[in-house]
N, C-alpha and C positions, 0 to 999 in steps of 0.2 A: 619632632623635627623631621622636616620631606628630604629623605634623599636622593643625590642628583640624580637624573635620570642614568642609567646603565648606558655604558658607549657599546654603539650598534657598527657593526663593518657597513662603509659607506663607499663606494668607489667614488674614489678624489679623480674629477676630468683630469685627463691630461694632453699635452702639448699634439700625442699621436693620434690621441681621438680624435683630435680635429683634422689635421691630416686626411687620418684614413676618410674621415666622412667627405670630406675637400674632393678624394678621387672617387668617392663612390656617389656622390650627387651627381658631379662635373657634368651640365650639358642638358639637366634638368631643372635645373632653376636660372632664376634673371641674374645674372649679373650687378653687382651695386652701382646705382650711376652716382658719381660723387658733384655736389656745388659750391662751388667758393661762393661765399659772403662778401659782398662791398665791403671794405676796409671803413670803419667807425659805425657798420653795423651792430657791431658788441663792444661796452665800454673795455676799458684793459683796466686791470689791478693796477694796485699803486706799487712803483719802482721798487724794489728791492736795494736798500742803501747800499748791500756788500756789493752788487752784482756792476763790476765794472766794466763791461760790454759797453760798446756804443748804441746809441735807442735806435732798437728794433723793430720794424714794425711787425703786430701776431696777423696770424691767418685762421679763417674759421671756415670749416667747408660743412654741409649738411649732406651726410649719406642718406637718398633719395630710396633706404627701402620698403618706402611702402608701396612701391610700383613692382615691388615682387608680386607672384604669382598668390592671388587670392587676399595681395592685399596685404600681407605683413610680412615683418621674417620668420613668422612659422612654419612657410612650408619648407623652408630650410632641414628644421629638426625632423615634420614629418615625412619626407623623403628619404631621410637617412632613416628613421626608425623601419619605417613599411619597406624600403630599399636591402637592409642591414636584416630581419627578421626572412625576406623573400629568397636571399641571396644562401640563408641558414636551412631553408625548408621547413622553417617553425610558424609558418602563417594559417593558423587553420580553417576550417571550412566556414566558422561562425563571423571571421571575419574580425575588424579589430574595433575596438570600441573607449570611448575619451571622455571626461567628465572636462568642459571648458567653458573661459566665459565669455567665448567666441571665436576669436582667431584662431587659435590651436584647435579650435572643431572647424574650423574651413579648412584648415592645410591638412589636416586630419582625412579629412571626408574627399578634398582635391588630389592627394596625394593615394586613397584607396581608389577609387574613380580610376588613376592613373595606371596601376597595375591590375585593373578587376577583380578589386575585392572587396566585399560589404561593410557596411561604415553603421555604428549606432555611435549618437551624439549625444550625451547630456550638457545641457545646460540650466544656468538660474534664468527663473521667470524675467529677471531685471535686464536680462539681455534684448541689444538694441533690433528693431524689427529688420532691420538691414541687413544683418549677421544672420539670422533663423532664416530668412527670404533664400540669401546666399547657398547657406546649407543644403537648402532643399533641393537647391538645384543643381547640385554636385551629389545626388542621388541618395544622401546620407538621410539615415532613418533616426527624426530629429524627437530630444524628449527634453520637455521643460520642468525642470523640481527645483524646489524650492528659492530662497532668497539668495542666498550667499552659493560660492563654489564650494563648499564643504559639504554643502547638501547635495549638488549634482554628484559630485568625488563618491556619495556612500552610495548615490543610488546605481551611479555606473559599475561600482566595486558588484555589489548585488546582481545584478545586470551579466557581471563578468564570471562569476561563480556559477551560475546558473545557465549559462548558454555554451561558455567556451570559451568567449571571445577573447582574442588576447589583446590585452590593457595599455591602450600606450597611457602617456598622462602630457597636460599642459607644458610643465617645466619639469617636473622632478626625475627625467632618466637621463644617463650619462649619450643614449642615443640623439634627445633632444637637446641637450647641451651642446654637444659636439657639434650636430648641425648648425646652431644659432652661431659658435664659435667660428664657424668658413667666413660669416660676413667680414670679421676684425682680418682674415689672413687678406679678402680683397681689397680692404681700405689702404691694408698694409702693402701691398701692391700697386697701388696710386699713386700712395704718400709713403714715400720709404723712411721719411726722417721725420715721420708724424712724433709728436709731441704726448699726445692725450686723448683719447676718445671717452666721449659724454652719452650715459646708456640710462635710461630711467629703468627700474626695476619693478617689478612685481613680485612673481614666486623666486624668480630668479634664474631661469634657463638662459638666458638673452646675456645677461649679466655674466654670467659664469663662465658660458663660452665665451665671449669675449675679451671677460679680463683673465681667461687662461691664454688665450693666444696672444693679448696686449702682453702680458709679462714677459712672454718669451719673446717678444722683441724690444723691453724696455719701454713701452707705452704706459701710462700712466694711465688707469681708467676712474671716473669720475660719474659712479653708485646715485643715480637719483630718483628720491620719493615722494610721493608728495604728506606730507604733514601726519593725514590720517589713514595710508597703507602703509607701514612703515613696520614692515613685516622684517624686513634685514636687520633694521635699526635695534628692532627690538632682540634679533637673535645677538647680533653682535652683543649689547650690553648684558643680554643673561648668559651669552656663551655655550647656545645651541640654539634649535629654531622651537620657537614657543608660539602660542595660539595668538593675536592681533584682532582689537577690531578692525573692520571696514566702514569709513565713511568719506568717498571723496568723489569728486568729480568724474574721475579717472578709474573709479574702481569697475568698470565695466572691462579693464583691460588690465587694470593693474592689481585688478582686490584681492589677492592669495590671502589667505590667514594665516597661512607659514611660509616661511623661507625655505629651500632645501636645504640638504648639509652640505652638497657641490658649493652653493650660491654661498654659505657661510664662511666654508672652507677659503674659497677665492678673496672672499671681500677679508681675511685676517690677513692675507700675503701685504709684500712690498704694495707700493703706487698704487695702491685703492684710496678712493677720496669720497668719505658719501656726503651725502648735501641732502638735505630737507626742502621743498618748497610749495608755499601752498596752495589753496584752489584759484584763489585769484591769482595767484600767476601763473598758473597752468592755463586758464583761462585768457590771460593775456598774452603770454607767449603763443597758444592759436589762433588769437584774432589776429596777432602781430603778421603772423604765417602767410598769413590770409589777405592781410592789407598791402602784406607791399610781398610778398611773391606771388599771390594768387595758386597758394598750396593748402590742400582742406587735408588737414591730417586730425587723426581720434586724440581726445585728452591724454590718453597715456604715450604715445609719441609726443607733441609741448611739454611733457615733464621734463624730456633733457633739454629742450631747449629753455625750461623757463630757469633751470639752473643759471645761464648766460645771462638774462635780462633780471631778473631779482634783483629786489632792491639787497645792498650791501649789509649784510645780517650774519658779519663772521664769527663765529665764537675764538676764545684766545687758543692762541698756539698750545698744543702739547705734546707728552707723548702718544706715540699708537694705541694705546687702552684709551687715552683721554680723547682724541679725535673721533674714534667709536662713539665714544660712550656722547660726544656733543660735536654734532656732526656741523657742518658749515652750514649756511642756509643761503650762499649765492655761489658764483666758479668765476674768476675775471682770470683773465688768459693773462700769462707774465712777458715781459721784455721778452720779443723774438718766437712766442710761443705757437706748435703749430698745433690746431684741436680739429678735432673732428666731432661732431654732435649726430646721434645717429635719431633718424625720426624713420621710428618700426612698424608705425601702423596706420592705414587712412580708413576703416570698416567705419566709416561716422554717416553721422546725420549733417550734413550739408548747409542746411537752413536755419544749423544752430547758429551760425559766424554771422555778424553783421554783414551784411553788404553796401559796400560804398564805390 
């Protein structure tokens, strides 16, 4: 008989993390620029028989960050970390060092670049030549291992024992979390009576922050994966974060093998909604991007948008274990509802999207 793994002390984000990192980025990253959607953009869910309101019409805006600095919202988290560690006098001479499967080693390597201090990057071989190009040129000292980010993760660890360097990671510190979580406080500054915000998920830093700060304003955040990264999915149903294949579209952005325990911890609160959805609509949610906004964003940004266009694939109502455990596979916004869908990242290849 295997028993359950030993519980480990995890620091749970919280509401002041965000905060704090909120004043201590302030004035070094972009601001989110928010776009409303034409109205019949996104179909609506079916009425609700209780809900006796007069018919509402929903709104859908697209938070536009992947016009952040280096491209996604990671340099969010990496300026709070390299910010937070500089501000401590714990940054040492070796410099800080990131196993990613690309954004988080641009914001990484942009955000060391930015305080003058040395940057070594791992990444998997599978990484797009646009991302390593990138890198180089924000001075960071670039190493390519293996397929998956588990293999970059051991060799950066190795890397990090042996020189000094102090370790940030992709998603899994409450420094990167906290940074990712400023985005939800500016949306929430937009939209004050926002409804919902829609965040596709990876390892989970992106997610975490924001459905800590969604909660504390009563936002409803809406978890999406796509089909075969579905590293949450599987934490939630085992009830900690457990090893995931990778096989998807999207997994150049979104392939974690695991979840955090931040990202796990958030997704069991209130107004977590996670959704499934797969390559072809992840695929068609960025050509859709593309056709009628002329917005080239990476497959793991159209993960939360393909949530919105999927075909209707809901599983039956339940309780909170049973939603977990069988997750939706489309989002239709309800009578009157306001959503925000956040597209995190544009590091693509360009020439993939048809042009018409």
């Amino acid at each position: 008989m295997t028993n359950p793994p030993q519980e480990q002390h995890v620091h749970q984000l919280t509401y002041g993390d965000i905060k704090a990192a909120a004043d201590r980025i302030a004035g070094h990253i972009r601001p989110v620029t928010l776009a409303r959607l034409d109205e019949g953009a996104i179909r609506a869910g079916h009425r609700d028989p209780l809900d006796k309101r007069p018919e509402q019409p929903w709104a859908v805006w697209l938070a536009l960050e992947f016009m952040q600095h280096t491209g996604s919202f990671k340099a969010r988290g990496a300026q709070n970390f390299i910010r937070a560690h500089r501000d401590a006098g714990t940054l040492p001479d070796a410099g800080v060092t990131i196993a990613s499967g690309g954004n988080a080693g641009l914001a990484c390597a942009w955000a060391a670049q930015r305080q003058g201090v040395r940057a070594t990057v791992f990444l998997p071989e599978t990484a797009p030549e646009v991302k390593t190009a990138k890198l180089s040129s924000y001075g960071a000292d670039v190493r390519l291992v293996g397929q998956e980010y588990a293999e970059a993760l051991a060799a950066c660890e190795a890397f990090a024992a042996a020189s000094g360097a102090l370790t940030s990671h992709a998603y899994d510190h409450p420094l990167i979390a906290a940074g990712a979580g400023t985005l939800m406080e500016e949306i929430h500054q937009h939209i004050p009576d926002l409804d919902t915000v829609v965040v596709a998920v990876g390892g989970g830093g992106l997610f975490a922050g924001v459905a800590t700060a969604a909660q504390q304003h009563g936002i409803r955040t809406v978890a999406v994966e796509p089909e075969d990264c579905r590293a949450l999915h599987a934490a939630l149903r085992s009830g900690h974060p457990v090893d995931v294949s990778v096989n998807s579209i999207a997994a150049d952005s979104l392939g974690a093998r695991r979840t955090s325990a931040m990202a796990l911890h958030a997704a069991q609160q209130d107004r977590v909604t996670p959704v499934l959805v797969s390559d072809d609509e992840i695929i068609n949610a960025r050509q859709a991007l593309w056709n009628h906004h002329r917005i080239a964003v990476e497959h793991g940004a159209a993960t939360a948008l393909a949530a919105l266009l999927a075909t209707d694939r809901h599983t039956p109502d339940g309780d909170v274990t049973d939603r977990h455990r069988l997750p939706s596979r489309s989002y239709r916004p309800a009578n009157g509802e306001k959503v925000c869908v956040v597209l995190c990242g544009a590091n693509t290849d360009a020439s993939t999207l048809t042009h018409s």
